[in-house]
C-alpha positions in Angstrom: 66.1 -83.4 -60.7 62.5 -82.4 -59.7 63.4 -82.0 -56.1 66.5 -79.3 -57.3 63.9 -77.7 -59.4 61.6 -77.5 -56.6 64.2 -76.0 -54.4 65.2 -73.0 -56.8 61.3 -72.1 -56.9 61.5 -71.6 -53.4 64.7 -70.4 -53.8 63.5 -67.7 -56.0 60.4 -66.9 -54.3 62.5 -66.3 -50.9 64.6 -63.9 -52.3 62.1 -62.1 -54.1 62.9 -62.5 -58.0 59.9 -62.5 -59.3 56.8 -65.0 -59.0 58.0 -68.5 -59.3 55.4 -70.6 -61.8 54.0 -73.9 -61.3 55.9 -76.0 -64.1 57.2 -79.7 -64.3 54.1 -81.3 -62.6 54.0 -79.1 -59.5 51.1 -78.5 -57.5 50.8 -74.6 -56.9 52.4 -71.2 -57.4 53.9 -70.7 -54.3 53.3 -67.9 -52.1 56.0 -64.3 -52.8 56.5 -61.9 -50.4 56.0 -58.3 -51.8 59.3 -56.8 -52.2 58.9 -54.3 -49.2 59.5 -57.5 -47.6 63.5 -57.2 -47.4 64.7 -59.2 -44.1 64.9 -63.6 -44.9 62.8 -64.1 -41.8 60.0 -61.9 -42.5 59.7 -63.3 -45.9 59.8 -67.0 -44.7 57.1 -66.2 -42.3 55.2 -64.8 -45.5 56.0 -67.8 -47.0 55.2 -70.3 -44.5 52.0 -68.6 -43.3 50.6 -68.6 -46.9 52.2 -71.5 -48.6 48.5 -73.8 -48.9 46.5 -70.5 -50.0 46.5 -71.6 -53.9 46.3 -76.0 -53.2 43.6 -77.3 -55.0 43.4 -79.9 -52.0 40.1 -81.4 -53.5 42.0 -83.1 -56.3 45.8 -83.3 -54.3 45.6 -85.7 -52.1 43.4 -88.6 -54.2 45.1 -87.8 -57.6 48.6 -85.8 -56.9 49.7 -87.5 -53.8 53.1 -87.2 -54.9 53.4 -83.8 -55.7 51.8 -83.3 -52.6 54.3 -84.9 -50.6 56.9 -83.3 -52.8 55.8 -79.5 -51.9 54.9 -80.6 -47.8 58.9 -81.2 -48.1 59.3 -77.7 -50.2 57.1 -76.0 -47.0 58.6 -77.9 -44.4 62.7 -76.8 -46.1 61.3 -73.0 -45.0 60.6 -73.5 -41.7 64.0 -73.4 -40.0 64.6 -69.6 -41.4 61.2 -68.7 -39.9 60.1 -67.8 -36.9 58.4 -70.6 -34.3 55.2 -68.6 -34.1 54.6 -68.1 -37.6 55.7 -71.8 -38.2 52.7 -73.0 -35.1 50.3 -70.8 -36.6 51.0 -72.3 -40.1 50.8 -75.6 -38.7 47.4 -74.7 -36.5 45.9 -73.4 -39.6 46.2 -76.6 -41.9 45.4 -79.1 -39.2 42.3 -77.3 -38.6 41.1 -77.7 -42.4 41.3 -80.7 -42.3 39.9 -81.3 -38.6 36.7 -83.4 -39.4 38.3 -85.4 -42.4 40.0 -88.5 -41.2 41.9 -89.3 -44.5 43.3 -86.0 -45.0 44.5 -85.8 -41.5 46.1 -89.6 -42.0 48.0 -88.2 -45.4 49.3 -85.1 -43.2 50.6 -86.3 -40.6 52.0 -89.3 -43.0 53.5 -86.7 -44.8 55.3 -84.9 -41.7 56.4 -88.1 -40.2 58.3 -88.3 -43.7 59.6 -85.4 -43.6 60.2 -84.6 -40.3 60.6 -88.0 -37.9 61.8 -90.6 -40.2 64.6 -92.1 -40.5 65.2 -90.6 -43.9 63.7 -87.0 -43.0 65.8 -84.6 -44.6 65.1 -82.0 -41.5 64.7 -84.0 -38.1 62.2 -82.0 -35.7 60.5 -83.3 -33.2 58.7 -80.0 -32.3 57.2 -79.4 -35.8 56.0 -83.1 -36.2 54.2 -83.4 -33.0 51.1 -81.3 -34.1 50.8 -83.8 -36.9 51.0 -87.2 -34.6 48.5 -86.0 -31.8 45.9 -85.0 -34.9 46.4 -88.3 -36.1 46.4 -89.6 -32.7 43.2 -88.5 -31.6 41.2 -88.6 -34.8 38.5 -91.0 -34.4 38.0 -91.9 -38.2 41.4 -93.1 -38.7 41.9 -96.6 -38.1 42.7 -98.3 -34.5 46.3 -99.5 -35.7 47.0 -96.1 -37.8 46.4 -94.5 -34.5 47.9 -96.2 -32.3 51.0 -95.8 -34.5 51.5 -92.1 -33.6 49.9 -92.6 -30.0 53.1 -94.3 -29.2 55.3 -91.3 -31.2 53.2 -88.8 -29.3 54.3 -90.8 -25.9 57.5 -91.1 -26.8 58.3 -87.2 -27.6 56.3 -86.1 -25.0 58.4 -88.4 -22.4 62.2 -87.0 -24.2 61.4 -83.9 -25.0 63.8 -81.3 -23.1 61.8 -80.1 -20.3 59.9 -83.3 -19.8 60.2 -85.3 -16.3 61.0 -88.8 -17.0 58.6 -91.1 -15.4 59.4 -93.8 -13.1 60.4 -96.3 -15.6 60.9 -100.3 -14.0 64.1 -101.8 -14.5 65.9 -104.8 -13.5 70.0 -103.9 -12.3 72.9 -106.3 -13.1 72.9 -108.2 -9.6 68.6 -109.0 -10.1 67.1 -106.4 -8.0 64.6 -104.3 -9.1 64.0 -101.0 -9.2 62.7 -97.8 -10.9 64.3 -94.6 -12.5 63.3 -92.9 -9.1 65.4 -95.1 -7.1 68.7 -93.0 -9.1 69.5 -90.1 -7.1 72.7 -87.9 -7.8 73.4 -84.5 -9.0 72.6 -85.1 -12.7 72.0 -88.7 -14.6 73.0 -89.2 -18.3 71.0 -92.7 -19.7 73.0 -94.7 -21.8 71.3 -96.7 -24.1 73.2 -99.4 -25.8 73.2 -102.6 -27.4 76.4 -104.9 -26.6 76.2 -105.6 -30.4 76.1 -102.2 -31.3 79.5 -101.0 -32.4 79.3 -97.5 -31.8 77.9 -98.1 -28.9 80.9 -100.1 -27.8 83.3 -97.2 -29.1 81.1 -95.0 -26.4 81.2 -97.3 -23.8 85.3 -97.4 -23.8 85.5 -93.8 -24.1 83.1 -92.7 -21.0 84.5 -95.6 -19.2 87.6 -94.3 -19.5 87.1 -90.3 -19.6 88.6 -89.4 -16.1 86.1 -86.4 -15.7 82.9 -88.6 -15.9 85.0 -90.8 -13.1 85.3 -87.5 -10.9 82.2 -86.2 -11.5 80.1 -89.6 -10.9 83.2 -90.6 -7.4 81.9 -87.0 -5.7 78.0 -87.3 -6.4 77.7 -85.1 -9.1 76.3 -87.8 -11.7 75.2 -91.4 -11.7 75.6 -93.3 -15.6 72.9 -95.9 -16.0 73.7 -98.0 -18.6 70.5 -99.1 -20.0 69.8 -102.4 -21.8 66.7 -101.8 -23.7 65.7 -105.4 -23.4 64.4 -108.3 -21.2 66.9 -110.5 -18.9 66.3 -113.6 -20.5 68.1 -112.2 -23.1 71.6 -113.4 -24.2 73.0 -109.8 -24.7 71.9 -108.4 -21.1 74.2 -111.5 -19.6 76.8 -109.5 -22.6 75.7 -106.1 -21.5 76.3 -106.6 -17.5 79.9 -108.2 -18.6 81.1 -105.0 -19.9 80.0 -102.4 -18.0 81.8 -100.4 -15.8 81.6 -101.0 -12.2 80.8 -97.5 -10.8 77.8 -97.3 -12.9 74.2 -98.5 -12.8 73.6 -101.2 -15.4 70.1 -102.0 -16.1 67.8 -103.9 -18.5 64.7 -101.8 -19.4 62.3 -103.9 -21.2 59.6 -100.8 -21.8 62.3 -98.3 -22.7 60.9 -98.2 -26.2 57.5 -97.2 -24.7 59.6 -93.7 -23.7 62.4 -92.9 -26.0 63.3 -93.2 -29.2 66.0 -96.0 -29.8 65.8 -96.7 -33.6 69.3 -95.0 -33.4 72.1 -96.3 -30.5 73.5 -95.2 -29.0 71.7 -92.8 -27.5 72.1 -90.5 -24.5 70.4 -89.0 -22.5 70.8 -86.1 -20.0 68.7 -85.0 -16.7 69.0 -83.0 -13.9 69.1 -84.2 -10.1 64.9 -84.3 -10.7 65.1 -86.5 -14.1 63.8 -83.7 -16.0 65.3 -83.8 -19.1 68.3 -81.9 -20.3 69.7 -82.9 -23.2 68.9 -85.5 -25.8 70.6 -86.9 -28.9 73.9 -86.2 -27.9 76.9 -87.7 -29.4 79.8 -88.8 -27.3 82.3 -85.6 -28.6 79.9 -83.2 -27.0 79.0 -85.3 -24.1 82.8 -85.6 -22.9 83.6 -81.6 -23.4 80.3 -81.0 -21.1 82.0 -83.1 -18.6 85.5 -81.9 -19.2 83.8 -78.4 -18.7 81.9 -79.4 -16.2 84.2 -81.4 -13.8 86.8 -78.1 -14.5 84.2 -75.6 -13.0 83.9 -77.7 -10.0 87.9 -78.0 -9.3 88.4 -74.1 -9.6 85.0 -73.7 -7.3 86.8 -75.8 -4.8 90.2 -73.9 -5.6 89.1 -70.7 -5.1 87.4 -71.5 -1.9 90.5 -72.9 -0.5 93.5 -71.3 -2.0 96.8 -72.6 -1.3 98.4 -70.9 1.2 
């Protein structure tokens, strides 16, 4: 009921209907844009940019943690209807308060990784939570374990991100050999990571294996599938995971694959170009079989319209 309540206020303060109060335990009045202020993003950005400017942080965080955390989720709901400089600048500004004060930085970056990276974060952003993570990171009065906590978050957003090249992770394939992610050369390579116990991973491993456009595309060079076991090989599912995989991929076990992506979730895929920079990430299986159907389509009219029939 509190969290509703807390959502109207911002509600109200968004669309500009007068001041929204601090009642029912909350922190703060939230920030309200002055009604010249028409446009939603503008006033977000008003919002977003202000929002701490009346927190009373000497007493939040040791005697209000909760409604702390409570309006971090209220500021955090705004940030998808503002715009990404106002939100980095927001974000710059409160990290920096709190630059020289190990506990405070612990609790913020806490809170984000609630809010924004958890499994239970109502509004999943990598972008937004990294700030938070690499403060906590590299704060040397927060403890070693804390620390290394959101090191390995930092590595493994920084690794996935879109953009990012994926480094030349070891692997062992399905016949013993080894080998590294550099050794996979093709037009593009989607990583498939999946768990033979995994049912939804199974459901995606019958339908790629059987989607005739990923066949075309991987028979004429255009993609390599590496189906990635995100364990070691003296494990009983890898001998499970080389049993049923299909034979024109690359099957792989990848014990230090959660040293790069995020797996708490399978299956996952991944997508990269002929360079393994990164693509695409967190697709499901619907959109990763239209890009293929769309895909494989352009190539066949290419060809067709290069060699019409006579």
């Amino acid at each position: 009921m509190k969290r509703i309540y807390s959502i109207l206020l911002l509600f109200i303060s968004i669309i500009g209907a007068g001041e929204a109060s601090a009642k029912s335990g909350e922190l703060f009045i939230y920030p309200t844009p002055p009604d010249t202020m028409q446009a939603l993003q503008p006033r977000c950005d008003y919002i977003v940019t202000r929002f701490w400017e009346r927190c009373n942080f000497g007493t939040a965080f040791d005697k209000y943690p909760a409604q702390l955390n409570a309006a971090f989720g209220d500021w955090v709901a705004i940030m998808p209807h503002a715009s990404a400089d106002s939100v980095h600048v927001a974000i710059e500004r409160l990290l920096a308060r709190f630059a020289k004060k190990g506990p405070e930085t612990l609790a913020l970056a806490t809170m984000a990784e609630n809010w924004l990276y958890s499994d239970t974060a109502e509004i999943t952003s990598e972008e937004v939570y990294l700030p938070f993570a690499k403060a906590a990171a590299s704060h040397k009065k927060i403890g070693k374990a804390e620390r290394a906590r959101f090191e390995s978050q930092v590595r493994i957003i920084e690794s996935s991100s879109v953009g990012a090249r994926v480094p030349a992770i070891p692997f062992v394939k399905a016949d013993g050999s080894k080998g590294t992610l550099d050794d996979v050369r093709s037009g593009s390579v989607l990583l498939f990571f999946n768990d033979p116990d995994c049912l939804d991973c199974t459901m995606a491993r019958i339908r790629l294996s059987a989607d005739p456009n990923t066949a075309q595309l991987i028979e004429r060079g255009e993609l390599s599938v590496v189906s990635v076991y995100p364990g070691e090989t003296d494990d009983d599912n890898w001998e499970k995971a080389k049993a049923s995989t299909h034979p024109a991929w690359v099957t792989v076990a990848m014990p230090d694959a959660y040293d790069y992506f995020d797996l708490r979730s399978t299956p996952l895929f991944v997508f990269l170009n002929s360079r393994h920079k990164v693509l695409a990430t967190g697709l499901d299986i619907d959109h990763l079989l239209n890009a293929f159907l769309v895909s494989n389509q352009a190539t066949l009219q290419k060809k067709a319209n290069e060699h019409p029939a006579q």
